[in-house]
N, CA, C and O of each residue as an XYZ file, in Angstrom:
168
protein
N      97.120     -9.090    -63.224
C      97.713     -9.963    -64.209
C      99.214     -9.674    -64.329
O     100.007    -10.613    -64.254
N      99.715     -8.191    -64.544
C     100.894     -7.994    -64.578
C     102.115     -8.794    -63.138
O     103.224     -9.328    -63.120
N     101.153     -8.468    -62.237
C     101.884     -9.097    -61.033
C     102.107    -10.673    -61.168
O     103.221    -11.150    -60.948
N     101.156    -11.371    -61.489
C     101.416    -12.682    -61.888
C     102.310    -12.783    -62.668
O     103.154    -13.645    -62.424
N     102.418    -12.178    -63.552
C     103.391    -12.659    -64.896
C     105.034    -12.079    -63.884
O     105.991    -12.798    -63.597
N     104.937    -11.300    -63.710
C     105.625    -10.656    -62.702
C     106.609    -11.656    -61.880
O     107.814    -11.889    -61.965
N     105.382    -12.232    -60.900
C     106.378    -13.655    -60.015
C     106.325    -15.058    -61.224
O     106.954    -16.083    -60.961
N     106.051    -15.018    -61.663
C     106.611    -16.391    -62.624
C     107.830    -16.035    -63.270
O     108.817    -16.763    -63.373
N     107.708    -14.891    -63.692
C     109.596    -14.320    -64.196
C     110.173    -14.342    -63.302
O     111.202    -14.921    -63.650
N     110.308    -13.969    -61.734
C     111.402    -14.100    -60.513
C     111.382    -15.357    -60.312
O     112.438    -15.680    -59.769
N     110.542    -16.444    -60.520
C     110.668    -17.863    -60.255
C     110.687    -18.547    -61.415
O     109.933    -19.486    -61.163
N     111.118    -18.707    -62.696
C     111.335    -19.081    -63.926
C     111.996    -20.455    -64.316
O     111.942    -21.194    -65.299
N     112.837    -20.468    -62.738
C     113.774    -21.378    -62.718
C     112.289    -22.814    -62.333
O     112.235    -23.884    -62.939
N     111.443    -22.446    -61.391
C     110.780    -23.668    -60.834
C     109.990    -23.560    -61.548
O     109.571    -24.710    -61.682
N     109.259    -22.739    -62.355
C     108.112    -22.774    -63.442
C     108.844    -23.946    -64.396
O     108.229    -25.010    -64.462
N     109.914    -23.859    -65.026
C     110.820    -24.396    -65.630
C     110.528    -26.015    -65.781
O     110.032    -26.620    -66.731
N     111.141    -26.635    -64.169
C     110.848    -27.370    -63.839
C     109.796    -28.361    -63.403
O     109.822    -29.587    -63.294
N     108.825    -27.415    -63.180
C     107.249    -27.821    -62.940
C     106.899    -28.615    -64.390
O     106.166    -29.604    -64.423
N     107.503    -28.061    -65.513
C     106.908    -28.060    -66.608
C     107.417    -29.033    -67.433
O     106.744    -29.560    -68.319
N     108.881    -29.381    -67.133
C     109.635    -30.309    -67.685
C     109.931    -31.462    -66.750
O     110.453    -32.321    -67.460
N     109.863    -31.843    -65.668
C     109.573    -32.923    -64.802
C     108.346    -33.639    -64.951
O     107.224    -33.146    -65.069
N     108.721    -35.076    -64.931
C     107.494    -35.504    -64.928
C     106.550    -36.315    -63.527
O     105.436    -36.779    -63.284
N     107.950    -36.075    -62.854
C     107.200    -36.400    -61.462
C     106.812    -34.629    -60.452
O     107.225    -33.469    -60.437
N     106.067    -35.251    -59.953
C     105.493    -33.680    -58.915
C     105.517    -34.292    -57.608
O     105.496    -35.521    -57.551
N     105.562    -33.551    -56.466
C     105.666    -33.676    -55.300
C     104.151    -33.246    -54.621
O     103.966    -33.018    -53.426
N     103.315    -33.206    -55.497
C     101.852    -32.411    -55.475
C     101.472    -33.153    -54.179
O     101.246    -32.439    -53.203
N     101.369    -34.524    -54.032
C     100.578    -35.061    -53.096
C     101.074    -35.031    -51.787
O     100.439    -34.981    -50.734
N     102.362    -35.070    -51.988
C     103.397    -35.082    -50.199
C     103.057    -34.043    -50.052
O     102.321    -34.085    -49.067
N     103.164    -32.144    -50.742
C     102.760    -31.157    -50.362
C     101.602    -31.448    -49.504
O     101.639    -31.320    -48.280
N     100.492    -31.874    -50.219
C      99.418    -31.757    -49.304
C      99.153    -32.320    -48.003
O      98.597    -31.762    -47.057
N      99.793    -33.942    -48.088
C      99.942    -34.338    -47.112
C     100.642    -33.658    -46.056
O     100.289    -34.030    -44.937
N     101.406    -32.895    -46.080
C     102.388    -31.690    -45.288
C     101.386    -30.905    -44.338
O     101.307    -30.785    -43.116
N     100.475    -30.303    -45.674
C      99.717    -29.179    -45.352
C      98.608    -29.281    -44.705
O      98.132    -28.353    -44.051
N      98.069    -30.458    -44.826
C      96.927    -31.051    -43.998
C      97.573    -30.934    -42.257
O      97.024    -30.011    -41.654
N      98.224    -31.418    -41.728
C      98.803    -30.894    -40.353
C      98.924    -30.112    -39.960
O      98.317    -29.838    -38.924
N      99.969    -29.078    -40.662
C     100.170    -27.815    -40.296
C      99.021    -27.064    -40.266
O      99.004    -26.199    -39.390
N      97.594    -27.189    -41.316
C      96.442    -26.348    -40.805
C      95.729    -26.780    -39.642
O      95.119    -25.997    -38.913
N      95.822    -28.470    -39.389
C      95.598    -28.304    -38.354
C      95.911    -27.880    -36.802
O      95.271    -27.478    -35.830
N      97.072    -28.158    -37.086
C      97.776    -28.180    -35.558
C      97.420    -26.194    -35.623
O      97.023    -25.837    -34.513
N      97.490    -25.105    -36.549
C      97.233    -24.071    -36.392
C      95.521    -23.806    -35.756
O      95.226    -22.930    -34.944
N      94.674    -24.683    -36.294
C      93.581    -24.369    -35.867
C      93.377    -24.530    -34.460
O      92.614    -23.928    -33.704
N      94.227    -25.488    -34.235
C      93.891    -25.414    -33.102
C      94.752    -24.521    -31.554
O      94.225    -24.568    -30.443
């Protein structure tokens, strides 16, 4: 737990933002990430 709380204080600035934006980039992430696991699997 300490470690968590830990990296949210070194990243405070994007917690910040996560929190006060109301748009997210949540879905392009994934769309990203869907490739890159694949092209690794294979």
């Amino acid at each position: 737990m300490q470690r968590f709380a830990g990296a949210l204080r070194h990243d405070s600035e994007a917690v910040r933002n996560a929190v006060l934006e109301p748009r997210s980039n949540g879905q392009s992430e994934g769309q990203i990430n869907r490739p890159k696991t694949l092209k690794r699997a294979m």
